[in-house]
C-alpha positions as CSV (number, residue, x, y, z in Angstrom):
1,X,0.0,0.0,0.0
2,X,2.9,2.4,0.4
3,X,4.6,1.9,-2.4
4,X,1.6,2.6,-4.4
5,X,1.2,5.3,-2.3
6,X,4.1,6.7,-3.2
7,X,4.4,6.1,-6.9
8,X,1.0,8.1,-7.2
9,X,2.3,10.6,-5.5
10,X,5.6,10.4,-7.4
11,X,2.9,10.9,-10.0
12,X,1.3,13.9,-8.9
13,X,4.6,16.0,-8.3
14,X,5.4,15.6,-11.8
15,X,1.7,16.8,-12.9
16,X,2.0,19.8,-10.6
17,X,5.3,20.6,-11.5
18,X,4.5,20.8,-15.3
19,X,1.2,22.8,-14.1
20,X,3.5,25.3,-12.6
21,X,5.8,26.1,-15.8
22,X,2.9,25.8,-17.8
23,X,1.0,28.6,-16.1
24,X,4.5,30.2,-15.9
25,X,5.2,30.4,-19.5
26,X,1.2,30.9,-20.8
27,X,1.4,34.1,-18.3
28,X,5.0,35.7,-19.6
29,X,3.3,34.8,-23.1
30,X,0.3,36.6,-22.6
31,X,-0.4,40.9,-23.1
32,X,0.4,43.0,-21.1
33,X,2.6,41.8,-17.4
34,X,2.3,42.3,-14.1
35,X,3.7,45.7,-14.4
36,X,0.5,46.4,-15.4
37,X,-1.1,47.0,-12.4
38,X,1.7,49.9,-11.3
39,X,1.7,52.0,-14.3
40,X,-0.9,54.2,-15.4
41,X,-1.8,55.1,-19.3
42,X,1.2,56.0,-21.1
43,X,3.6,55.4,-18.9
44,X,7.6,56.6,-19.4
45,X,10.0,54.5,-20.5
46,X,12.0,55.3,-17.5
47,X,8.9,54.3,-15.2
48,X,8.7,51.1,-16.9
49,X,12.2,49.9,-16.5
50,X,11.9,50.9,-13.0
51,X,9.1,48.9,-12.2
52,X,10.0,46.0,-14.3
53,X,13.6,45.9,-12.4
54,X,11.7,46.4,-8.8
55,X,9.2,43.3,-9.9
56,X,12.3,41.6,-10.9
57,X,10.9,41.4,-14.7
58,X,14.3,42.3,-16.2
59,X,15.9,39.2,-15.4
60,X,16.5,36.4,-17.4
61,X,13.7,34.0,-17.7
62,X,15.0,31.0,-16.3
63,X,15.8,33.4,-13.6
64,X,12.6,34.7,-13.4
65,X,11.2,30.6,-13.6
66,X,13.8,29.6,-10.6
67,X,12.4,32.2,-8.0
68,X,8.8,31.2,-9.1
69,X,9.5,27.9,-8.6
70,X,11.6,28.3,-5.0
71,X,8.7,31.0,-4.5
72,X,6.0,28.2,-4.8
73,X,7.8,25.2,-2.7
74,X,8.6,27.5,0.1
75,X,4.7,28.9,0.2
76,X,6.2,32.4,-0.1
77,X,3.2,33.6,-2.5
78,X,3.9,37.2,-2.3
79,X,1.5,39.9,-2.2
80,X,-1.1,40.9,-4.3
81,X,-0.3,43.7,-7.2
82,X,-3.3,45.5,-6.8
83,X,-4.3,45.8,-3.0
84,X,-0.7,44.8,-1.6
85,X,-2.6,41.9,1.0
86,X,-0.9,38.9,0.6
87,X,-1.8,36.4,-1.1
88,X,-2.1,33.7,1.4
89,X,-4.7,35.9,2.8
90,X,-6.8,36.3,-0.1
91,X,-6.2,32.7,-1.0
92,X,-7.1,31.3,2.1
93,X,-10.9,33.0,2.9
94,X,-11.8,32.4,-0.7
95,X,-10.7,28.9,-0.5
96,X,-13.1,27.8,2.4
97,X,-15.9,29.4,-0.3
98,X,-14.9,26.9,-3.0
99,X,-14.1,24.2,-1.1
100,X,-17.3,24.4,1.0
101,X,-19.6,24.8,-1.6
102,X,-17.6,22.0,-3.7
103,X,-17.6,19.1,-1.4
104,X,-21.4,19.8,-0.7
105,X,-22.5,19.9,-4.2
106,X,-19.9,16.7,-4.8
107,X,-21.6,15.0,-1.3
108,X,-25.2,15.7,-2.3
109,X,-24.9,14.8,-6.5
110,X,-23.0,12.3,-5.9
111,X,-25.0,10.8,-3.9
112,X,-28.3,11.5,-5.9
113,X,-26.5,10.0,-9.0
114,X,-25.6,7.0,-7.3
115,X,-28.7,6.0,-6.1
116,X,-30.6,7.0,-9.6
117,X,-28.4,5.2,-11.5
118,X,-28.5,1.9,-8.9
119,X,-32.1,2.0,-9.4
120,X,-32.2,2.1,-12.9
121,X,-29.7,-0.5,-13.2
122,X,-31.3,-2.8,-10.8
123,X,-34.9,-2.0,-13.1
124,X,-33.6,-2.0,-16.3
125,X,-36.4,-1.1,-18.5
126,X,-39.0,0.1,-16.4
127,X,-40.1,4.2,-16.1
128,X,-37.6,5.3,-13.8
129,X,-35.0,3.8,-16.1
130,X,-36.3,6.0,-18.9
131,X,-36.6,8.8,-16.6
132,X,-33.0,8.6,-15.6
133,X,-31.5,7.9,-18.9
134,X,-33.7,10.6,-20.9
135,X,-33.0,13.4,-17.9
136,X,-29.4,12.1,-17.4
137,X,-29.2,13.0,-21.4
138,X,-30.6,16.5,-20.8
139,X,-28.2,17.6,-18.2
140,X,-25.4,16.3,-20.1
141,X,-26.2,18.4,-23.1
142,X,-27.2,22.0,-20.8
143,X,-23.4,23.7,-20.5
144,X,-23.2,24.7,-17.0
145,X,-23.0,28.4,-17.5
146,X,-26.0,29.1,-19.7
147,X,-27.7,27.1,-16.7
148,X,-26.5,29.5,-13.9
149,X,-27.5,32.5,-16.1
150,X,-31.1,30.7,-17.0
151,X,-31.9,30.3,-13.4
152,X,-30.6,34.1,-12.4
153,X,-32.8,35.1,-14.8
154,X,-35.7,33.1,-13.5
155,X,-35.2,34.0,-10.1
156,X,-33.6,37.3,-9.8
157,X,-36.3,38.4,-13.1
158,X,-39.6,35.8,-12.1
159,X,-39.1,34.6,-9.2
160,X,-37.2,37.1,-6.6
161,X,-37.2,36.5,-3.1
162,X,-37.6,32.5,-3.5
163,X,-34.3,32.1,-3.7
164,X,-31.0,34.2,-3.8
165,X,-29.8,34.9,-7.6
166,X,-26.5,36.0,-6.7
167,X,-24.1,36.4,-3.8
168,X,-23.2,34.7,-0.8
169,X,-24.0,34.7,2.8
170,X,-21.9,33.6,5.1
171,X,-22.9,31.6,8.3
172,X,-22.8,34.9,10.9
173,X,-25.9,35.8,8.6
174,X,-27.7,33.0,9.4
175,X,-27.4,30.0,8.6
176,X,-30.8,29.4,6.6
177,X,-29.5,32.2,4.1
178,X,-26.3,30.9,3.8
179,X,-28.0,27.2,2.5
180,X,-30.2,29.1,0.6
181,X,-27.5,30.9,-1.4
182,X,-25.9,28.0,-1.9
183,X,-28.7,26.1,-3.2
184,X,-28.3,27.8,-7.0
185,X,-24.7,27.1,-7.5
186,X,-24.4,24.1,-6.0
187,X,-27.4,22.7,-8.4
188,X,-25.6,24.3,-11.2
189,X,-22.5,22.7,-10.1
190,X,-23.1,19.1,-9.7
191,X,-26.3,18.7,-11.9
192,X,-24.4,17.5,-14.9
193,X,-21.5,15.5,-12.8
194,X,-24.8,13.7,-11.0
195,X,-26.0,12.6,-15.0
196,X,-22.7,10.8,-15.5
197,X,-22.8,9.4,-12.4
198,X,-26.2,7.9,-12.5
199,X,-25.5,6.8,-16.3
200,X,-22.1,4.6,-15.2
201,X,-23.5,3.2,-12.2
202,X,-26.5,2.1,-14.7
203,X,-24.7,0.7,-17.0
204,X,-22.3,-1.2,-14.8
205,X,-25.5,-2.4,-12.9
206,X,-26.7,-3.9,-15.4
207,X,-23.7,-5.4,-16.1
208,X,-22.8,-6.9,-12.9
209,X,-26.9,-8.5,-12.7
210,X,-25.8,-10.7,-15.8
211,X,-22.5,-12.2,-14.4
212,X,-22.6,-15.7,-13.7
213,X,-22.2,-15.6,-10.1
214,X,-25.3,-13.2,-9.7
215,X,-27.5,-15.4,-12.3
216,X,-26.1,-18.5,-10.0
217,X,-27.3,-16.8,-6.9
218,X,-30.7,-16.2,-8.3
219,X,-31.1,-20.0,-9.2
220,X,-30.0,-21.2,-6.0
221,X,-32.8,-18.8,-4.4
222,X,-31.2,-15.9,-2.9
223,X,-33.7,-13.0,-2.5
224,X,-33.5,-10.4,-4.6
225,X,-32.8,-7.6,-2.4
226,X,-29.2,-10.0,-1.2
227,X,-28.1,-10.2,-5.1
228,X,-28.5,-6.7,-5.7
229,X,-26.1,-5.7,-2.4
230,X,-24.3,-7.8,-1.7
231,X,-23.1,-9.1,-5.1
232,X,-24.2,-6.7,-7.9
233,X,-23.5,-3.5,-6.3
234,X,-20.5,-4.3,-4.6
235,X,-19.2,-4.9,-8.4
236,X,-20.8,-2.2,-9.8
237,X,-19.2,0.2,-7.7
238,X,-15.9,0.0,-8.9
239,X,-15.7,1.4,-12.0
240,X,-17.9,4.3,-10.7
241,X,-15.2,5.1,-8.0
242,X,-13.0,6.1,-11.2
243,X,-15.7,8.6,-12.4
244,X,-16.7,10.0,-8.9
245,X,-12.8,10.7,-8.5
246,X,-12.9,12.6,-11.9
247,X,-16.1,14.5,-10.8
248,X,-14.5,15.5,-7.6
249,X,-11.7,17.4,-9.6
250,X,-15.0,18.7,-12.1
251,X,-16.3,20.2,-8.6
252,X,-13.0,22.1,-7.7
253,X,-12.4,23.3,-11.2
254,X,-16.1,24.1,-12.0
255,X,-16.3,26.9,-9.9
256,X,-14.1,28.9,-11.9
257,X,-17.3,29.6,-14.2
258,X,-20.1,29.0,-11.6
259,X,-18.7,31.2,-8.8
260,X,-18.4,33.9,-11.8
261,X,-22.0,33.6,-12.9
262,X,-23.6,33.7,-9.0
263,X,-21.0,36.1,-8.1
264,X,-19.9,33.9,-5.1
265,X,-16.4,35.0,-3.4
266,X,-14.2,31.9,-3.8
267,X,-11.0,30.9,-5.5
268,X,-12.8,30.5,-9.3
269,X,-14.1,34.1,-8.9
270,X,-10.6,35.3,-7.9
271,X,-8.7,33.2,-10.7
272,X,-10.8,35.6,-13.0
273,X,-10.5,38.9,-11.5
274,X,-6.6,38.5,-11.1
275,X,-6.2,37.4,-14.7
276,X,-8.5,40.8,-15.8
277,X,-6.7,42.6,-13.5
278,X,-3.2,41.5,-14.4
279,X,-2.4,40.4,-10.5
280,X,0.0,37.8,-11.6
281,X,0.9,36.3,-7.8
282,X,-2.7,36.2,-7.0
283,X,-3.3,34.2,-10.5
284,X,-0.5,32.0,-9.9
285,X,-1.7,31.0,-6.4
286,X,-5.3,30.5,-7.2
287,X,-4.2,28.2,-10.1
288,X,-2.0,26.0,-8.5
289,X,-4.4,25.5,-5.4
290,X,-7.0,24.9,-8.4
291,X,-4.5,22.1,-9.7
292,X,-3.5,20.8,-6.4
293,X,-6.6,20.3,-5.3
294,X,-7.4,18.3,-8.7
295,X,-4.8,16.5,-8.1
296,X,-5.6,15.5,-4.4
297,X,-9.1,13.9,-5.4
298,X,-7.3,12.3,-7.8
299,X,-4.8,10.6,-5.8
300,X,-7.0,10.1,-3.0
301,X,-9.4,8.0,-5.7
302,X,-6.3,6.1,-6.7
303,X,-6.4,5.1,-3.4
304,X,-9.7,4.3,-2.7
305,X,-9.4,2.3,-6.1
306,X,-6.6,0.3,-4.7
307,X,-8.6,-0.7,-1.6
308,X,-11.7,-2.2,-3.0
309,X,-10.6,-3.8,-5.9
310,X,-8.4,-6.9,-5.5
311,X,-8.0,-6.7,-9.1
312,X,-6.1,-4.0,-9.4
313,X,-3.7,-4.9,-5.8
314,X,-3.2,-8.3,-7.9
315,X,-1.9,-6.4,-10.9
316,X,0.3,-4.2,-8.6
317,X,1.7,-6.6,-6.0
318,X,2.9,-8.8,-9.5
319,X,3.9,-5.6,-10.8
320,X,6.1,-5.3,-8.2
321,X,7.3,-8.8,-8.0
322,X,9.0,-9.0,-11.5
């Protein structure tokens, strides 16, 4: 189990690390720099070179790529071009935004998905079945952002005072305004990961409820409910772990757009405003965290993966043998 451990994580240093001098190079490519933010319209020559040499931007760029890197492994983050607060501040109370309202869409979708898509499996062909795999359809094919601006519309224009359109209330507000403006992004958030959810556990239902051991089961007698737990799902679970894993990340990485459209005060909505605003030490922070934290759900599936399925300890453990 360790050594798998650590080869994942072997794994995920490498991913990170290219992560980092991607978003290094994409931001040194892009208009405009972070001297941006100091100088004014038409700036002097002589003011530029001054601000580029006190942002150390007159260095070489594998210089410039070395402290970034050093910057980023020893947490110093810097502070942000635009309000001078440093970034670990900023990062840190927008981060408790994202992640909160994240892992509860992730919790609550996840679990919806699950048991749809369990249901329609273990009732293949009947109405819910067609519910599932007609709706599951339809919020596959809605993009997530036209549906956060549909239902601002709907009840900021139609419907106000049923539910928040925008904003967020924090806990000290009360906490049945603070579920209830999470209720929006959260559904906008998780509605489409929940369809491809339900539609691999379904599938992979209705697999497992044809293997042989299950169809011997059912002739020697066992009750229905026994086949569907203890042998059918307990199979059909596994590939699905691989899928929640990847939703997990889609949660985290999501909110960039969805914490835009409800105008909700987390890391997506600062990724954006830094970029716009050319605050290069605040966009760098925001998306590494946004990467790390893929990366996290990722290894932590990896793990999970490794735990229920024998298959794939087999596969390892003789990997490891020759």
């Amino acid at each position: 189990m360790l050594s798998y451990l650590m080869r994942r994580m072997g794994g995920a240093v490498i991913v990170l690390f290219l992560v980092l001098t991607l978003v290094f190079l994409m931001l040194h490519a892009a208009p405009g720099g972070p001297e941006t933010a100091y100088l004014g319209n038409n700036p002097t020559p002589e003011k530029r070179a001054a601000v580029l040499e006190q942002l150390g931007l007159d260095r070489p760029l594998w210089a410039q790529y070395l402290t970034f890197v050093c910057n980023i492994v020893t947490f110093d983050l810097g502070e942000s071009l635009t309000t001078q607060t440093p970034v670990s501040e900023l990062l840190g109370d927008r981060m408790l935004v994202t992640l909160e309202l994240g892992l509860t869409a992730f919790v609550i979708w996840t679990a919806i998905g699950m048991l749809l898509g369990a249901l329609a499996g273990a009732r293949r062909g009947g109405s819910l079945d067609a519910i599932v795999r007609v709706g599951s359809v339809i919020a596959l094919s809605v993009p997530s952002f036209w549906l956060g601006l549909v239902l601002v519309l709907i009840f900021g224009l139609y419907l106000p005072g049923v539910l928040p359109s925008s904003g967020w209330a924090t806990w000290g507000e009360g906490a049945g305004l603070h579920l209830q403006s999470m209720v929006l992004p959260a559904f906008t958030l998780g509605l489409a990961a929940s369809a491809v959810i339900a539609r691999t556990l379904r599938a992979s239902m209705i697999e497992a409820l044809g293997a042989d051991h299950v169809r011997f089961g059912r002739a020697m007698g066992l009750r229905e409910r026994t086949l569907l737990s203890r042998l059918a799902l307990r199979n059909a679970v596994i590939p699905t772990v691989t899928v929640v894993g990847m939703m997990l990340g889609t949660f985290i990485g999501g909110a960039v757009l969805v914490e835009n459209v409800f105008n909700v005060p987390g890391v997506g909505q600062l990724v954006v405003s830094s970029f716009l605003a050319h605050d290069y030490p605040v966009a760098i922070a925001a998306t590494v965290w946004t990467a790390g934290a893929f990366l996290i759900a990722t290894l932590v599936v990896d793990l999970l993966y490794f735990a229920i399925d024998p298959r794939i300890r087999a596969q390892f453990l003789g990997g490891t043998a020759r």
